[in-house]
N, C-alpha and C positions, 0 to 999 in steps of 0.2 A: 457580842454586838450583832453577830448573825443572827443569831436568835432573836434579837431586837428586831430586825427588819425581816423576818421572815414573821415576826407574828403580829407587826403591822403590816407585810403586806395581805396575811390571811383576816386581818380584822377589817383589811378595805373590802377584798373579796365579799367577805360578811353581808358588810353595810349597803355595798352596793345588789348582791342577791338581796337581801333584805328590802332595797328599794324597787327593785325589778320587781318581787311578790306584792308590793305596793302597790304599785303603776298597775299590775296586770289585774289585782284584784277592786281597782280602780277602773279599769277600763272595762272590767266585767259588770263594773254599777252603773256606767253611763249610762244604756240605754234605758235604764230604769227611769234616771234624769231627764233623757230627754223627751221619753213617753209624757212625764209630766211636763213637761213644758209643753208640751203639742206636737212636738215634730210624728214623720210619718215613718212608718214601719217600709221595710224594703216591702218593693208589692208581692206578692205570689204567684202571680199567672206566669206561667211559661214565657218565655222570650219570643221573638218569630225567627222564625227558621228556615232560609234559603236554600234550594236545590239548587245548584248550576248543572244548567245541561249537558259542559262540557266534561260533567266529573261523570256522565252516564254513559255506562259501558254500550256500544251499538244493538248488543243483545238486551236490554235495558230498555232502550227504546224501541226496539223491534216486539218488546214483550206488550209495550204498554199502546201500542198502536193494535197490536190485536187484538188485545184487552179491550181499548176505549176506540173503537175506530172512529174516524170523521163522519158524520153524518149531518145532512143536512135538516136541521128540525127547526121550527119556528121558535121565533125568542124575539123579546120586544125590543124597540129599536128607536123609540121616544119614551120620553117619563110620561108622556099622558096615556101611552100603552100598559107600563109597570105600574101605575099610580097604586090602583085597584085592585093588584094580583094579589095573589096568598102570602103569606110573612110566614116564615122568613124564606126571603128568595131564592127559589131554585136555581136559577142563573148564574151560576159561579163563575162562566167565563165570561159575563158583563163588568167592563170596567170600572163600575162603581159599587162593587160588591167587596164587601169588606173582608171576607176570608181570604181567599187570595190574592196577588200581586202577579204579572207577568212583565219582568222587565222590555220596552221594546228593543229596545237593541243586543242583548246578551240573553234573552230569551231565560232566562234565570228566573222561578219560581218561589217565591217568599209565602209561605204559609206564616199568614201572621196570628194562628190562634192555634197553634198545634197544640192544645191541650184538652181543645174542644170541639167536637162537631159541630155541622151546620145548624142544624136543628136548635144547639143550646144556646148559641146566641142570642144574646139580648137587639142588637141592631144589627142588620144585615146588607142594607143599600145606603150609602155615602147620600143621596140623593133624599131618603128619607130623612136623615137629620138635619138636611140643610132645611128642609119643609119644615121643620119645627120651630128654625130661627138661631137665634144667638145661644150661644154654651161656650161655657168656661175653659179653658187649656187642660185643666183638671181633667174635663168631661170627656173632652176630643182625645184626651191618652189614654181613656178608658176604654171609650168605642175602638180607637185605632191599636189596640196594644203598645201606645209609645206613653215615652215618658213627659209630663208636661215643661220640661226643659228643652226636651227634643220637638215638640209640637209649637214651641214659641221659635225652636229657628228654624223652620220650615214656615212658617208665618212671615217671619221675616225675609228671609229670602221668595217667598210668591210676591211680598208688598213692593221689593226692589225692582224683581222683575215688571210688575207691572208699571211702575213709575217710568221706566226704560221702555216702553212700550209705550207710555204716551209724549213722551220725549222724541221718537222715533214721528208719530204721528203730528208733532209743531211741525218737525221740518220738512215734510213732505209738499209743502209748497212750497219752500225754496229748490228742490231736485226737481231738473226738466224730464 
């Protein structure tokens, strides 16, 4: 009788590795499936990648102030100044420059194209795309290195905020 149930329970073992090698070489065919169906490959471009200032050792930043000191040099300060300049834009610390991010309040550095230098961008000023007009969430994740799931709630949240903002503005003739 033990013999009975010890070689049903190695013929479950069996059946169920048996189904495990199934599944898995089943899940090794899917993408093949869903290639043909349309769906999209993970992208490739590198992720963007955040420095917090607080993680920099004071010698860290004592390096990179000697390195990069402050100086005061010209840099345009309307779009009708940048309109005309050279592409892609040298102005990396203008706020509509697509390579970096400078948080204001945590002062935290987001490189959002760490796989690329400035040079090999395809779009460089936030300001230039908007000049060209309407583009797809697809496009804007492209230019922005985000994803177009992540580009539609960021959409959606600027569209709330602004609704809140003219909400704000009805009632400002009723506050004395």
């Amino acid at each position: 009788m033990k013999d009975a149930a010890s070689t049903n329970a190695v013929d479950a073992e069996a059946s169920s590795e048996g189904e495990e090698r199934e599944s898995l070489a089943d899940a090794l065919q899917e993408p093949d499936q869903e290639e043909r169906r349309g769906r999209r490959k993970r992208r490739s471009r590198a992720r963007a990648r955040t420095i917090s200032i607080r993680r920099l050792s004071k010698a860290e930043l004592n390096r990179g102030r000697e390195l990069y000191p402050e100086t005061d040099y010209w840099k345009p300060r309307s779009r009708s100044e940048c309109k005309d300049m050279e592409r892609p834009c040298p102005f990396v610390s203008c706020k509509y420059h697509l390579y970096i991010d400078v948080h204001p309040v945590r002062g935290s550095i987001k490189l959002n194209f760490p796989d690329l230098e400035i040079w090999e961008m395809t779009e460089t000023c936030a300001l230039d795309v908007a000049d060209r007009g309407g583009i797809t969430l697809e496009e804007v994740g492209e230019i922005m290195n985000l994803t177009r799931e992540r580009v539609r709630q960021v959409e959606t949240a600027g569209l709330a905020r602004l609704q809140d903002y003219q909400a704000v503005d009805r009632l400002k003739d009723y506050v004395t």
